[in-house]
C-alpha positions as CSV (number, residue, x, y, z in Angstrom):
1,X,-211.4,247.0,-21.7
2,X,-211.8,246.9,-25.7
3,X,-212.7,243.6,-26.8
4,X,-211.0,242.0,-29.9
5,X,-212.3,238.8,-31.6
6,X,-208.6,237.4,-32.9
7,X,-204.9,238.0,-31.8
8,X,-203.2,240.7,-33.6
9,X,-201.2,238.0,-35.8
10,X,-200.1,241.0,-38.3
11,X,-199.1,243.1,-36.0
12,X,-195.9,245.3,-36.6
13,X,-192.9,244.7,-35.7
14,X,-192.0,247.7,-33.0
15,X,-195.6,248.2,-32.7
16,X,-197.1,248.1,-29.3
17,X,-199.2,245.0,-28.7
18,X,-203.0,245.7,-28.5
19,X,-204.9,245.1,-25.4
20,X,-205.2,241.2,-24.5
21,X,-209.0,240.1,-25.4
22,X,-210.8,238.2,-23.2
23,X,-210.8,235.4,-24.7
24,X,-206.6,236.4,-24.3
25,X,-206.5,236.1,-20.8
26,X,-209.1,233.1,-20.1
27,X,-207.0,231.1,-22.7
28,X,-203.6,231.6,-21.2
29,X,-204.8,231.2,-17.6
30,X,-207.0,228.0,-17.9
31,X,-204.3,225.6,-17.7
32,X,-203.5,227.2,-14.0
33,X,-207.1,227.0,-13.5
34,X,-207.0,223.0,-14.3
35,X,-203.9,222.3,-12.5
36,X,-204.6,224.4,-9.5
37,X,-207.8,223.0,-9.6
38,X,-206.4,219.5,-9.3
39,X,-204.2,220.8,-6.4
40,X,-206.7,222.3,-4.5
41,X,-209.0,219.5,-4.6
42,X,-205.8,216.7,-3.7
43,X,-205.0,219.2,-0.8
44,X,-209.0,220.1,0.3
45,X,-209.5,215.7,0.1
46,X,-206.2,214.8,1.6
47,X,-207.8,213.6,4.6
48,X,-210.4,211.4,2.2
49,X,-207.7,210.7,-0.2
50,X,-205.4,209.0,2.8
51,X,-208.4,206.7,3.7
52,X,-208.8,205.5,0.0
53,X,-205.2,204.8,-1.2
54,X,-203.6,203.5,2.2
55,X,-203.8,200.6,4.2
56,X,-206.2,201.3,7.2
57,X,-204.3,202.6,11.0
58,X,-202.2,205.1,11.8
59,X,-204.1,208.1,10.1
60,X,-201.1,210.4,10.7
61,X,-198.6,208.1,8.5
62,X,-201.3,207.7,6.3
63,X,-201.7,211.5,5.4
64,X,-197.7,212.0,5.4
65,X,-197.6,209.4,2.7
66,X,-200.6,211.0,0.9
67,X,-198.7,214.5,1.3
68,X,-195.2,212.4,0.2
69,X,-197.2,211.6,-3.2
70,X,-198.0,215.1,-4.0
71,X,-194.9,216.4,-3.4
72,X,-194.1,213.5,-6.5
73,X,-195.2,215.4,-9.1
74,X,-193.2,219.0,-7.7
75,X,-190.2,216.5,-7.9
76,X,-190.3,216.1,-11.8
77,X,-191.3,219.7,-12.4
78,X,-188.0,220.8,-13.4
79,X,-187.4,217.9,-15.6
80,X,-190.5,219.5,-17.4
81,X,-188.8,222.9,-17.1
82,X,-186.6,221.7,-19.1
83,X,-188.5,220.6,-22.0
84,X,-191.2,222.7,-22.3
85,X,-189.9,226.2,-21.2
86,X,-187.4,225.9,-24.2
87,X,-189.7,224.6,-26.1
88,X,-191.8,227.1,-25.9
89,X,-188.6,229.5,-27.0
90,X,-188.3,227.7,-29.7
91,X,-191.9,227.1,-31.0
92,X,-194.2,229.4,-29.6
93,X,-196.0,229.8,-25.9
94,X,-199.9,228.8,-27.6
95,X,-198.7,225.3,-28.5
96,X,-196.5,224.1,-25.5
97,X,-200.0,225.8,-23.5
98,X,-202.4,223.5,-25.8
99,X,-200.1,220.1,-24.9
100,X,-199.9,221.0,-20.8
101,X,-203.6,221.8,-20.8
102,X,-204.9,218.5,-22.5
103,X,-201.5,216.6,-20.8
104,X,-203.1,218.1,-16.8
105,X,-206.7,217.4,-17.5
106,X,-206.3,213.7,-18.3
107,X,-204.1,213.0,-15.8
108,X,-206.4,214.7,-13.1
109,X,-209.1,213.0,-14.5
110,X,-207.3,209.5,-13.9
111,X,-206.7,210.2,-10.7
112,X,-211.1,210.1,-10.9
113,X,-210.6,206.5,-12.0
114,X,-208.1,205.0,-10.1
115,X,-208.7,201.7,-7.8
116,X,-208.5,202.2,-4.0
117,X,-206.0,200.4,-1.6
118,X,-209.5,198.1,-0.7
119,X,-209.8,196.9,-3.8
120,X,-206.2,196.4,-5.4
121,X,-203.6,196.9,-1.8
122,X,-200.1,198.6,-2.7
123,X,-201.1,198.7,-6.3
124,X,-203.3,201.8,-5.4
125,X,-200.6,204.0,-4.4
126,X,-197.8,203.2,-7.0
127,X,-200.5,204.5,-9.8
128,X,-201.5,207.2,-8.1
129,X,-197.3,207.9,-7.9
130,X,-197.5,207.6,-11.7
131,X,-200.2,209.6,-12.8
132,X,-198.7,213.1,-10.1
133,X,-195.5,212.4,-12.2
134,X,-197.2,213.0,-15.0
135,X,-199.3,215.5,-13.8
136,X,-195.9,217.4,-12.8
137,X,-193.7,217.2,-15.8
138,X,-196.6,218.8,-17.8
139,X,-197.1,221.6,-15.0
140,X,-193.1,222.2,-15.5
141,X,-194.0,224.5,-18.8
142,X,-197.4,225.4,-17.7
143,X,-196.7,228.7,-15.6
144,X,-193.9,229.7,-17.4
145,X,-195.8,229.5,-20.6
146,X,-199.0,231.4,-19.4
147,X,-197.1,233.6,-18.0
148,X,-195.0,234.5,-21.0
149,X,-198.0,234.8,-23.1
150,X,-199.8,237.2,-20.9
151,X,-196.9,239.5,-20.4
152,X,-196.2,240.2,-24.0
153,X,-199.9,240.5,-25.0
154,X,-200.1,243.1,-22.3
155,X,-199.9,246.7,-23.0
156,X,-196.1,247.8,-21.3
157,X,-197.8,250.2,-18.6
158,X,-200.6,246.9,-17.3
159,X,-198.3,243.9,-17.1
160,X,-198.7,243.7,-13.5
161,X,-202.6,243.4,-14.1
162,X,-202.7,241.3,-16.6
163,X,-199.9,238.6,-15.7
164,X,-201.7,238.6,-12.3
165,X,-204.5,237.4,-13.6
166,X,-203.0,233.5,-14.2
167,X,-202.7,233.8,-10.2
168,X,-206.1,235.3,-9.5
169,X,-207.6,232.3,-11.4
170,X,-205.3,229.7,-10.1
171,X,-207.2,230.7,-6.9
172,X,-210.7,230.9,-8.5
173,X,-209.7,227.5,-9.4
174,X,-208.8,226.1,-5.4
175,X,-212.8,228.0,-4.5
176,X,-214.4,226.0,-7.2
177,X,-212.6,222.8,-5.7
178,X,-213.0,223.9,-2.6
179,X,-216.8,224.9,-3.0
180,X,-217.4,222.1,-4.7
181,X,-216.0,219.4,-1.8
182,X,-217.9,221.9,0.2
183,X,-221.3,221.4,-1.4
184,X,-220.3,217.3,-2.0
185,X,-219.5,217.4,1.5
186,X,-223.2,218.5,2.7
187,X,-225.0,216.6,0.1
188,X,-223.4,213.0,0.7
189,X,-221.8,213.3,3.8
190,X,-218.3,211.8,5.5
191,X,-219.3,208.2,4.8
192,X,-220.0,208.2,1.2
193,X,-218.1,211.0,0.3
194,X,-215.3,208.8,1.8
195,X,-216.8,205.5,-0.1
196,X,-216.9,207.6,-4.0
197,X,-218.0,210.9,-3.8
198,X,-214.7,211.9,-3.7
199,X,-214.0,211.3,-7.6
200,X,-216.2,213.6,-8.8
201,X,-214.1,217.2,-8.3
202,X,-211.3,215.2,-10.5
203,X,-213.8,213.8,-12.9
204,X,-214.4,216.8,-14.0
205,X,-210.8,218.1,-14.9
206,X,-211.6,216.5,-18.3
207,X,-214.2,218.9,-19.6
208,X,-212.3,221.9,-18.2
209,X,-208.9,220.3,-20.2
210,X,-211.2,219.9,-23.7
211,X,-212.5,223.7,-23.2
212,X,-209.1,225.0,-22.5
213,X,-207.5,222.7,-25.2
214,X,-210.1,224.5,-27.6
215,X,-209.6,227.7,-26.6
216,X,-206.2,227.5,-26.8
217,X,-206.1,225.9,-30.8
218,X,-208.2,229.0,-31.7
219,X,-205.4,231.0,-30.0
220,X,-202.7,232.7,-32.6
221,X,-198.9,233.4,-30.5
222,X,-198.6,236.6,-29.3
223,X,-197.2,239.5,-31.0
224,X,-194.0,239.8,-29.4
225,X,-193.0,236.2,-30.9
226,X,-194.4,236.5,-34.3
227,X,-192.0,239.2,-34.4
228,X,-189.4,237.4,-33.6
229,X,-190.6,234.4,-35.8
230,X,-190.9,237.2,-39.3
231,X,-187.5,238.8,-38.3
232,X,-185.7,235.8,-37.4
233,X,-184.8,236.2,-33.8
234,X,-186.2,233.3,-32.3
235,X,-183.4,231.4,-30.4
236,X,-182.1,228.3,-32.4
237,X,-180.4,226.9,-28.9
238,X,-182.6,228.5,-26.1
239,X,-181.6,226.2,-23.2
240,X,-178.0,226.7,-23.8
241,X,-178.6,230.1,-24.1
242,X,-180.1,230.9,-21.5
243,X,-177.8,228.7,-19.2
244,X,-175.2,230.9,-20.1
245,X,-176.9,234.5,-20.5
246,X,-179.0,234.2,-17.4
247,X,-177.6,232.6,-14.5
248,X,-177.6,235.6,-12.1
249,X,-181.1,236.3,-12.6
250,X,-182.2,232.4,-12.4
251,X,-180.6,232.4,-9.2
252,X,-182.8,235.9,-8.2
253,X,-186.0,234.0,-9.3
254,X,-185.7,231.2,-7.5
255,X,-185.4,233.0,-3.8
256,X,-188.0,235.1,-5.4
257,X,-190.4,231.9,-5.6
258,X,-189.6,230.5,-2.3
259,X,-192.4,232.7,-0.8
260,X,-194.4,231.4,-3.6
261,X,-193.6,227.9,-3.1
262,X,-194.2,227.5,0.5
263,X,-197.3,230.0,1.4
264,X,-199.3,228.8,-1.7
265,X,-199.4,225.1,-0.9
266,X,-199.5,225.5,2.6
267,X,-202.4,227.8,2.6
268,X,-204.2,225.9,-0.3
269,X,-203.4,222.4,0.0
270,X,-202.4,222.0,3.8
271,X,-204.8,224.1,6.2
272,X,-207.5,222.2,5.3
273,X,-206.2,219.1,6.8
274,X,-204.8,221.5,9.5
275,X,-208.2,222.5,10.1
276,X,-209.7,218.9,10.2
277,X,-207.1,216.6,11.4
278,X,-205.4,219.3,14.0
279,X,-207.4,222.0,15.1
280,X,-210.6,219.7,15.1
281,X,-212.8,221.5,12.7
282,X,-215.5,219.4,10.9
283,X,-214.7,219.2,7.3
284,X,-217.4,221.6,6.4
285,X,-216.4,224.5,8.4
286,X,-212.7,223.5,7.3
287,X,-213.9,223.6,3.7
288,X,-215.8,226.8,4.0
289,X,-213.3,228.7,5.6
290,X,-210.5,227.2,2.7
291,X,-213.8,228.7,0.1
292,X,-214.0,232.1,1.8
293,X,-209.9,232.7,1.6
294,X,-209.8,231.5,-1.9
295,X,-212.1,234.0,-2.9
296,X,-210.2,237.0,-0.7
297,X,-207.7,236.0,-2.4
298,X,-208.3,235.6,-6.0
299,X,-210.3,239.1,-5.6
300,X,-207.2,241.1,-4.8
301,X,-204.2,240.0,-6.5
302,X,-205.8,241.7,-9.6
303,X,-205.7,244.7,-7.5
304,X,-202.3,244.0,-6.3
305,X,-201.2,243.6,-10.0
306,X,-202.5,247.2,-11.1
307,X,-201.1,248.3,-8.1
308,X,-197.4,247.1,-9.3
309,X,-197.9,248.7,-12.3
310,X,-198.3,252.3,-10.7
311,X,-196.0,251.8,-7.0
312,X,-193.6,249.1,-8.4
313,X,-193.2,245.8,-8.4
314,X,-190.6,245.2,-5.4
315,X,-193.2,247.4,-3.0
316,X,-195.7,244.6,-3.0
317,X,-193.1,242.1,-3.0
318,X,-191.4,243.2,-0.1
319,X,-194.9,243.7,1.9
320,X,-196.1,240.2,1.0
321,X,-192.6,239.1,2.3
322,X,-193.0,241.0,5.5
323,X,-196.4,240.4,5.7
324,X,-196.2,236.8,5.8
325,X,-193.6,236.9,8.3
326,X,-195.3,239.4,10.8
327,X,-198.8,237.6,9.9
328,X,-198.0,233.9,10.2
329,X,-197.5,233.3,14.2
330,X,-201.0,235.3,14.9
331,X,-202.9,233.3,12.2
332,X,-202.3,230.1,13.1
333,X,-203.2,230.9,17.0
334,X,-206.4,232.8,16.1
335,X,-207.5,229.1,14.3
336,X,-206.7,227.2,17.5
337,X,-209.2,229.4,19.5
338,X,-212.1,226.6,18.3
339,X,-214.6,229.3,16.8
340,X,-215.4,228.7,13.0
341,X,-215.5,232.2,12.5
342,X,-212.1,232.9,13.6
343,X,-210.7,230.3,11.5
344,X,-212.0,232.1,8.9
345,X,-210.7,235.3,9.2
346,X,-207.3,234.2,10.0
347,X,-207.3,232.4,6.9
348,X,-208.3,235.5,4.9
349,X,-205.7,237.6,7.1
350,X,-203.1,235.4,6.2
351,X,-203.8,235.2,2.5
352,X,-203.5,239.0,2.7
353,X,-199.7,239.5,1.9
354,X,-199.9,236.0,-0.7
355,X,-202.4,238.5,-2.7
356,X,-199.8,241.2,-2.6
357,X,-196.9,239.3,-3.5
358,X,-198.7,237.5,-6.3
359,X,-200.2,240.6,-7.6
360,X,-196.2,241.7,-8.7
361,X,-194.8,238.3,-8.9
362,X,-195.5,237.1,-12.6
363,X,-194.0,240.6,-14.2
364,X,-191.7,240.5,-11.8
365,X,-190.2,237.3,-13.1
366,X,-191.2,237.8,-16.9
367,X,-189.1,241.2,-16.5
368,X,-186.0,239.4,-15.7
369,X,-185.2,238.0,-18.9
370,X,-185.4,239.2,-22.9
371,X,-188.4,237.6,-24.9
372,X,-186.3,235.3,-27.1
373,X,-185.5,233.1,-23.7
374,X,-188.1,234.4,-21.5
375,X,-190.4,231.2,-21.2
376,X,-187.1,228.6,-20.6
377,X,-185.7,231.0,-18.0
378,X,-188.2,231.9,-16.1
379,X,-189.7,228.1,-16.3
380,X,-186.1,226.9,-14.4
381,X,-185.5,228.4,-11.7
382,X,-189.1,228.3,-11.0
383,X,-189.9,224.6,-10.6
384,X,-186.9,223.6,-9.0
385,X,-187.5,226.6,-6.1
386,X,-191.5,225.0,-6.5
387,X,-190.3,221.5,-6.3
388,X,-187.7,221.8,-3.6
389,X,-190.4,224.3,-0.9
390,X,-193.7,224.0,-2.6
391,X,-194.5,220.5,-3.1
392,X,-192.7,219.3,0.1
393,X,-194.4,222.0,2.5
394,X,-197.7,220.1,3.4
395,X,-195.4,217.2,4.1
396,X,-193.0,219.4,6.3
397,X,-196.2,221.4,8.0
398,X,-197.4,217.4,8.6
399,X,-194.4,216.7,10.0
400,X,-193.6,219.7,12.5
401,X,-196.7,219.1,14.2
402,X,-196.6,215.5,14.5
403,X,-192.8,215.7,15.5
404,X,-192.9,218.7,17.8
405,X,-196.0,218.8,19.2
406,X,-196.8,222.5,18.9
407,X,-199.6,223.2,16.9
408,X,-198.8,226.4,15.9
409,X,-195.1,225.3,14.3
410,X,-196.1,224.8,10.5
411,X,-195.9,229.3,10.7
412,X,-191.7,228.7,12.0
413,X,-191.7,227.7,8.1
414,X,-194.1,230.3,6.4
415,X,-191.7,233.1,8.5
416,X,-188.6,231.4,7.2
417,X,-189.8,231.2,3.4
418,X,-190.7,235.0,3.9
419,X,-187.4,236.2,5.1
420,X,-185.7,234.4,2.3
421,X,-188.0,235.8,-0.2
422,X,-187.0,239.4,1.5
423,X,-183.7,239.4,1.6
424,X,-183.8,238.2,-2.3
425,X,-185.8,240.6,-3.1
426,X,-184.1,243.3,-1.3
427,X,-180.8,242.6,-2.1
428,X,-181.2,241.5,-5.9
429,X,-184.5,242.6,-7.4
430,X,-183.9,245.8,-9.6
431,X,-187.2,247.8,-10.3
432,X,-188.7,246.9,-13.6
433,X,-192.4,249.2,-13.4
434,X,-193.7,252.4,-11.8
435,X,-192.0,255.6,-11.1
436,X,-188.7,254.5,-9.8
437,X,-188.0,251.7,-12.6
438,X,-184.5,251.4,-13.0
439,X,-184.8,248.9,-16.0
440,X,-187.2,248.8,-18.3
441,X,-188.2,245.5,-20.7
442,X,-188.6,246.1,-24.3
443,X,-190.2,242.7,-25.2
């Protein structure tokens, strides 16, 4: 890939953008890295994180009220949405990106900081309430942002590759977490990492957030916008237009992301608890096996993504759909068989058809809508479909096992999520890359 040192701010117009630097892509997909980071380490510590910020007993209550909490901040996403993804219409992806970065990583980093239940009672909770809220209204223009930036710094014929690779490092992000609970895991063990060990994966969200936050300063908007910006075609009302432009593919997106919503943060932020508190791993093997997946995972949807650029995008759409729902059942019984090993390649297995879908998913969605509205449509749609299956599946997965008894029911709602996904996709998705592209985006 040729290297360039700056963004291509006199480009053009009608020229085709150069290919994204770098310093490009790490830019526009370190604010997924932080926030996924801060996820994956919530979701890998749940267990730990119940103990701290709860009152002592039942341990099942205890991890549905830590799961409640992080399905907080998914509740305020779309009020987020709504700011920032117009916003960033209206004033360019690089600086709504440089406010979400720095806004995430000090918010993650409180979390670092915060008193326990033992040492302040209800107190404890309520902050750790405050800071996911604002944890979640700055991830409401985060994804929608990157995502825009990448996509119109990308040459037209690599979109899938280089949109997919915010998702690929989202997942780097959940093995760093997850590696590094691994490691603090071995080296302090269950007591003290229980006792304060615990803050360090969040402590360091705030060095990650200054890096980004720098990289992203140094960052000029991409071509396709300063365009817009020197010809005067960047939308004066962006919300209201796109409220009234794009309603039918809104709706399209957000069955799109139910897939997305659900399999994510049940594969990174529930199975480890699943793992520990259910299947009766020990926290290491649950956090190696979390490690191992992540890294399967964040190793193929780069593939996946230059993939969509030469099959299609709704191919690897439809197979993660189908995948997930012919995959899900199996998984989950192959980690009840007690064998370590096992666990682990059912995790990988499942994360199989989450790498194909994510691979296609980011064009997918940035194809949907014209550049002057892109980042405010796509943003919509997304975090409410996030909010309403994402942030609440841990809490649902919790919750069917405690309320049914059946071990293996948190894949009844990974199936569902990927037959509404399908039929979306099947049904509404028009092909937007590869040979049979029956629209293709301009901008």
């Amino acid at each position: 890939m040729q290297e360039q040192t700056t963004a291509p701010v006199g480009q053009e117009a009608g020229a085709p953008p150069a290919t994204p630097s770098r310093r490009v892509l790490i830019a526009g997909s370190i604010g997924n890295f932080v926030e996924w980071f801060d996820i994956g380490i919530y979701g890998t510590l749940s267990s730990v994180i119940a103990g701290s910020f709860f009152a002592s007993g039942d341990r099942t209550s205890a991890l549905l009220s830590t799961f409640a909490i992080f399905a907080v901040g998914f509740a305020i996403r779309p009020i987020g949405a709504l700011y920032f993804g117009p916003l960033a219409d209206r004033v360019g992806r690089n600086r709504v990106l440089a406010i979400t970065v720095l806004i995430t990583s000090l918010s993650t980093f409180a979390i670092g900081v915060l008193p326990t239940y033992a040492t302040v009672g209800a107190l404890a909770p309520v902050l750790l309430v405050l800071v996911r809220l604002v944890q979640g209204f700055a991830a409401g223009g985060e994804t929608s942002s990157a995502v825009s930036l990448l996509f119109e710094y990308a040459p037209r014929n690599r979109r899938g590759y280089y949109t997919s690779y915010g998702a690929a490092l989202g997942f780097v992000a959940f093995v760093v977490g997850a590696g590094v609970a691994l490691v603090l895991s071995v080296a302090f063990g269950d007591d003290r990492m229980a006792s304060y060990a615990w803050r360090i994966p969040f402590l360091l969200a705030l060095p990650l957030g200054v890096a980004g936050l720098y990289l992203r300063l140094k960052m000029d908007d991409t071509p396709e916008f300063v365009r817009m910006e020197k010809s005067g075609e960047v939308a004066k009302t962006p919300l209201r237009e796109t409220l009234r432009t794009s309603g039918r593919p809104m709706l399209i997106l957000a069955g799109v992301i139910v897939l997305k919503g659900v399999a994510h943060w049940t594969l990174q932020t529930f199975m480890v608890s699943y793992l520990t508190d259910t299947m009766h791993f020990s926290q290491t093997a649950s956090f190696a096996a979390s490690t191992v997946c992540m890294g399967a995972v964040a190793v193929l949807i780069p593939c996946a993504g230059l993939l969509s650029d030469r099959v299609g995008r709704k191919p690897l759409l439809i197979g993660g759909a189908l995948g997930l729902i012919v995959l899900a059942w199996p998984c989950l019984l192959l980690m009840s068989y007690d064998n370590a090993l096992l666990a682990v390649a059912a995790m990988v297995i499942l994360g199989l058809p989450i790498a194909a879908y994510d691979g296609a998913a980011n064009a997918g969605m940035a194809e949907l809508f014209p550049a002057r509205i892109r980042t405010g449509a796509i943003a919509i749609p997304y975090n409410i479909s996030v909010a309403l299956f994402g942030g609440t599946a841990p809490y649902i997965a919790t919750w069917l096992v405690s309320s049914t008894g059946n071990d293996l029911s948190p894949s009844w709602y990974l199936m569902a999520a990927g037959l509404l996904t399908l039929v979306t996709v099947v049904l509404g998705v028009r092909e937007t890359a590869g040979p049979r592209a029956e629209r293709v985006v301009a901008g």
